[in-house]
C-alpha positions in Angstrom: 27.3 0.0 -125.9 25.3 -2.5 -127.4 26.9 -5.3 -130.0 26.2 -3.7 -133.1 29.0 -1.0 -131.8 32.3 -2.9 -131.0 35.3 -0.8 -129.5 37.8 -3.7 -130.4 40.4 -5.0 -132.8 38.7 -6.7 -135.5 39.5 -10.6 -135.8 39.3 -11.3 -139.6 39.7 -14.4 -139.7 36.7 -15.1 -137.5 34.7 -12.2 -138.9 35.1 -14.4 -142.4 34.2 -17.3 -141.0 31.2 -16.0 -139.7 30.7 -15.1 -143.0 30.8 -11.4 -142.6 32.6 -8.9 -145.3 34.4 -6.8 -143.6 35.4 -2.7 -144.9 37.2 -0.2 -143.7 34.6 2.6 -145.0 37.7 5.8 -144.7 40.3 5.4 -146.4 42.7 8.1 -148.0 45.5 7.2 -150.4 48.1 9.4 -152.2 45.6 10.7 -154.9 44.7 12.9 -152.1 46.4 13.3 -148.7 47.2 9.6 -147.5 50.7 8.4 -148.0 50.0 4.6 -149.7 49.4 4.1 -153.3 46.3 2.6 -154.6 48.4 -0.5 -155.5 49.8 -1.0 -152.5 46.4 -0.6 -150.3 45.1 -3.2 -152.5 47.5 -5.9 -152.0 47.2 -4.6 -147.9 43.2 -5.5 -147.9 43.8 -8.7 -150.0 46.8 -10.2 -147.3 44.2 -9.2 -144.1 41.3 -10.3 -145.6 39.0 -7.0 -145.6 37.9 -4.7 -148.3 37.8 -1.0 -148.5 35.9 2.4 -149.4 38.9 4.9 -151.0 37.5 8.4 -149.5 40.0 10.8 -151.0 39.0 14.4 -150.2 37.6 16.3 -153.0 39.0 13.2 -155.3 38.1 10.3 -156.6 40.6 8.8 -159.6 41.8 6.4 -156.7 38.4 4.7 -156.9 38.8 4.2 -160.5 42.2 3.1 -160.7 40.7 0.4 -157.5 37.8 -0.7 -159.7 39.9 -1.4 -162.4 42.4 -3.1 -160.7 40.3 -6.2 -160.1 42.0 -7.0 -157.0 39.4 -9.6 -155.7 39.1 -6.8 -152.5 35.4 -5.6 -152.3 36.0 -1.5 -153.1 33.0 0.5 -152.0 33.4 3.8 -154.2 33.5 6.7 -151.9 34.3 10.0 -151.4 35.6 12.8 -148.3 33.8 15.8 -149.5 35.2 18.7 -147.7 32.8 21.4 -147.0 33.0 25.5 -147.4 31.8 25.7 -143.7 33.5 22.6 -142.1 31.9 19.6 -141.9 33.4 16.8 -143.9 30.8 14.7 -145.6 30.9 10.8 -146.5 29.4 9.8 -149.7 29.0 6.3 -151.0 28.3 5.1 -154.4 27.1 2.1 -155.2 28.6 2.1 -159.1 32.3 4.4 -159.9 30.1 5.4 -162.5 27.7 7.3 -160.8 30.5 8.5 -158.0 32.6 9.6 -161.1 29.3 11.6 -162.4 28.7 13.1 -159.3 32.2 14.5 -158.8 32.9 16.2 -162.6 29.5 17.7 -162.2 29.7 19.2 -158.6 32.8 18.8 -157.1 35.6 19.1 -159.7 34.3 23.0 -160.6 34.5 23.6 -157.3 37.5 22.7 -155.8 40.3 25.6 -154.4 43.9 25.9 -154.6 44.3 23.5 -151.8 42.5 20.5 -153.5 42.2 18.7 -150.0 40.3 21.2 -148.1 37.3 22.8 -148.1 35.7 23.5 -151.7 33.3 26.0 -152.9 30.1 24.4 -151.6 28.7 24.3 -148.4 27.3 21.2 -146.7 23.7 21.8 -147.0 24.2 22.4 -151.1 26.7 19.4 -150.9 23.8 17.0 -149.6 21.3 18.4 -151.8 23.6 17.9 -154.9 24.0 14.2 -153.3 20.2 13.7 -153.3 20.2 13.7 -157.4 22.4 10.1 -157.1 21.5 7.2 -155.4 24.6 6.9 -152.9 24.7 6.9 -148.7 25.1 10.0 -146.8 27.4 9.6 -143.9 27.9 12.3 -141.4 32.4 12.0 -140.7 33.5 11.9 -137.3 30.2 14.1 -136.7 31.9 15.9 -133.5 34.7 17.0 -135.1 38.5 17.1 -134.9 40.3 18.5 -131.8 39.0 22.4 -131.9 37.6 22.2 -135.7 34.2 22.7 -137.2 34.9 19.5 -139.3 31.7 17.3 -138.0 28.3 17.8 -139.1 26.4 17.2 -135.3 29.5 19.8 -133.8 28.2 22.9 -136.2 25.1 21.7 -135.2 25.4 22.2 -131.4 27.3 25.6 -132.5 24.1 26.9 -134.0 26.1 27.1 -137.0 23.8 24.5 -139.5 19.8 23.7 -138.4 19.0 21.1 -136.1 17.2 19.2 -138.6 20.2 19.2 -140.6 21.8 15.7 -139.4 17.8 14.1 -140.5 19.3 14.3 -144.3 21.6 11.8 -143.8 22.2 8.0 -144.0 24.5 6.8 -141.5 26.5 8.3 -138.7 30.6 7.6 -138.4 30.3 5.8 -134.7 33.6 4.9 -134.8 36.0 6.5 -136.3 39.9 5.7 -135.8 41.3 9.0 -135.7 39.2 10.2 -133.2 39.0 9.5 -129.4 36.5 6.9 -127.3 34.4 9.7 -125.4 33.9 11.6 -129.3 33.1 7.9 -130.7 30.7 6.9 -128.0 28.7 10.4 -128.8 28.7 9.4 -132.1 27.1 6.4 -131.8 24.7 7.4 -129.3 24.0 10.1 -131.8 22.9 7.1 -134.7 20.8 5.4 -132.0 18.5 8.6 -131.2 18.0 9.6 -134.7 18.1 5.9 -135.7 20.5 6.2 -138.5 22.9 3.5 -140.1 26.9 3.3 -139.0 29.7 3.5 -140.7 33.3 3.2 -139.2 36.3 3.8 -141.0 40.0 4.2 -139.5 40.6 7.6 -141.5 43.4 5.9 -142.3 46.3 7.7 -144.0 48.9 5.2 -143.4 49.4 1.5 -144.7 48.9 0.3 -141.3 45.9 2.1 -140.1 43.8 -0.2 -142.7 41.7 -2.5 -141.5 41.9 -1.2 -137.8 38.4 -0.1 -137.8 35.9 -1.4 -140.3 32.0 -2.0 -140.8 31.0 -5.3 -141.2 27.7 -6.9 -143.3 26.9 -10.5 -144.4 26.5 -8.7 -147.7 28.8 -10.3 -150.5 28.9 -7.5 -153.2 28.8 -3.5 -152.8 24.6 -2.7 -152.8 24.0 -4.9 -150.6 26.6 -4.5 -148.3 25.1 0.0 -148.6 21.6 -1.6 -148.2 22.5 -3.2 -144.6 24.3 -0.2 -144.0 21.4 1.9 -144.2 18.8 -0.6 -142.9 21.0 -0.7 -139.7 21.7 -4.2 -140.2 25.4 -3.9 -140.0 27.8 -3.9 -137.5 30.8 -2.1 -136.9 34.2 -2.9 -134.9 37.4 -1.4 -134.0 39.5 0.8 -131.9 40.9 4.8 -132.1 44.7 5.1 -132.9 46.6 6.0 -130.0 48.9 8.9 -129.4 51.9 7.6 -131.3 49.9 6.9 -134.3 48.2 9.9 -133.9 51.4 12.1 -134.1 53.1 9.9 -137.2 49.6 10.4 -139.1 49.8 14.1 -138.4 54.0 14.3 -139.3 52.8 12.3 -142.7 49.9 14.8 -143.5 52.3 18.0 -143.0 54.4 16.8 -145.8 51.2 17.5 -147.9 50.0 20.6 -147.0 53.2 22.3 -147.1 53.3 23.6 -150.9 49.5 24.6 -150.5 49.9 26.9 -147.1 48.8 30.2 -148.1 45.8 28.8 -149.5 45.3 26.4 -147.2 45.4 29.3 -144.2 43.1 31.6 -146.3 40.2 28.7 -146.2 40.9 28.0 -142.6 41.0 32.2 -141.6 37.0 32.1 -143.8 35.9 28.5 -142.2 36.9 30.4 -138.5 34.9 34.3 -139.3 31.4 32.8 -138.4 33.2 31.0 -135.2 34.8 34.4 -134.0 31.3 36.3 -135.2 28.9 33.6 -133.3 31.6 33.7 -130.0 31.5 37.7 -129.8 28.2 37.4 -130.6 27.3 35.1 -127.0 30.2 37.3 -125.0 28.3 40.4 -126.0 24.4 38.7 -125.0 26.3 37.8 -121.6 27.6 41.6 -121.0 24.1 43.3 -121.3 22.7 40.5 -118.9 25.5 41.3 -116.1 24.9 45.2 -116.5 21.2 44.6 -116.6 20.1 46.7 -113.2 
C-alpha cells in the first residue's frame, strides 16, 4: 500500500511537527452509543494532540455541545447516519450549522424506537437529501461488519444497491479501527479504483480508541482540512483494534442496546428479508440449472 495509506500507530508528536493536523474522522460519544462524554473526549484529543469528527448515529447535539466548548481541539462536525437498508453513511459538515439543518429536516422525523439504528430512509434518499448541503460523503467501513449489510461497496457486491451507487460519494473509510486489515486493504483499494478521498476513523466507542486511527492534512481549520480530504491530498494512518479491544467495545455497546431490544430486533428481522429473498432467490436459479437435462 502506497504512503498515503499507513497501517501504523500514529506518532503525534512528529505528525505536528511536520505540521500536519491530525483527526480521528469516527468518533461516537454517549449522546449516542459510545461510552465517553463530550467533555471528557475533549480534554482526551487536547492531552494527545489530535482533533476529532463526533459521528453519533442518527445524532448530533454532541457536535454542538463540542463546538461550543471551545476546547482549542479542531472538531469536524459529523454524523453516522444509519440507513433503512444497511449501509452506514459518513457525513461531514463544514459549519454545525448546516450539520444541525440537515439533521432536524431529514433525520430527526425519521428516526425509530431504537435511535441508534437504522432510520426511516434508505441510503440512496440519505445521499440525495445530503446533496442539498455542502458536506463530504464518506462510504463507513464500505465492506461491512462481520456478517452485516452495514457497508455501502458490501450491498453493492450483493446486488442489493446499483453499481454506480459508490460514484455519489466523497471519500471512502480505508481504514477503519473496528474493522480487520484484509476488509481495510479492500477499502482502500476500493478509493484508488474509483479515485475517491479517505477518511479513517477508529469507530471509537471507548476513551482509549481515540486517536488510534486518524486522517491527517496540513490544513489548519475544518474546510480546508474537507477540501484535502476530497482532493485526495490527505493522508491517513493507523491500526484495527485487536481482539481484546474488540470484545470490551462490544461488552460496552450491549449495555446500550439492551432497553431498545425489541425494536432493535424488528429493524434487524426487515434489514435481513431482502438478504433471505436475494439468497433463495440464487439457491433456486442454481436448482433449475442442476435439473436442466
Amino acid at each position: 500500500m502506497n504512503r498515503t495509506v499507513r497501517f501504523e500507530r500514529p506518532d503525534m508528536p512528529r505528525l505536528l511537527s511536520q505540521g500536519y493536523s491530525a483527526v480521528d474522522m469516527h468518533y461516537h460519544t454517549n449522546h449516542s452509543d459510545g461510552s465517553p462524554s463530550v467533555k471528557t473526549v475533549l480534554k482526551h484529543a487536547w492531552r494527545k494532540g489530535c482533533g476529532v469528527a463526533i459521528t453519533d448515529h442518527n445524532a448530533v447535539s454532541g457536535v454542538r455541545e463540542a463546538a461550543d466548548a471551545d476546547s482549542g481541539v479542531m472538531v469536524v462536525p459529523g454524523i453516522e447516519v444509519s440507513a433503512a437498508d444497511g449501509p452506514h453513511i459518513l457525513l461531514y459538515f463544514y459549519t454545525v450549522n448546516d450539520l444541525e439543518h440537515f439533521y432536524r429536516r431529514h433525520i430527526h422525523e425519521n428516526k425509530r424506537k431504537s435511535p441508534c439504528l437504522a432510520i426511516y430512509l434508505d441510503s440512496e434518499a440519505i445521499i440525495e437529501r445530503s446533496q442539498e448541503y455542502e458536506c463530504v460523503r464518506s462510504a463507513a467501513h464500505p465492506y461491512g461488519y462481520l456478517v452485516f449489510n452495514k457497508g455501502v461497496q458490501r450491498c453493492i457486491d450483493r446486488c442489493y444497491l446499483p453499481p454506480t451507487f459508490i460514484d455519489e460519494f466523497d471519500a471512502v473509510e480505508v481504514i477503519c479501527g473496528g474493522m480487520s486489515r484484509d476488509m481495510n486493504m479492500k477499502a482502500a483499494e476500493l478509493s484508488e479504483d474509483k479515485q475517491l478521498g479517505r477518511t479513517a476513523g477508529t469507530d471509537g466507542h471507548l476513551l482509549r480508541d481515540l486517536g488510534t486511527v486518524v486522517t491527517c492534512s496540513q490544513a489548519q481549520d475544518v474546510d480546508g482540512f474537507l477540501s484535502d480530504v476530497v482532493k485526495r491530498r490527505n493522508i491517513v494512518i493507523g491500526r484495527e483494534k485487536g481482539a481484546l479491544a474488540k470484545g470490551a467495545t462490544g461488552t460496552a455497546l450491549m449495555s446500550k442496546y439492551v432497553k431498545y431490544t425489541v425494536p432493535s430486533l424488528q429493524i434487524h428481522y426487515e434489514q435481513n428479508v431482502p438478504r433471505l429473498r436475494h439468497a433463495y432467490r440464487q439457491w433456486r436459479r442454481s436448482k433449475d440449472v442442476r435439473e436442466q437435462p
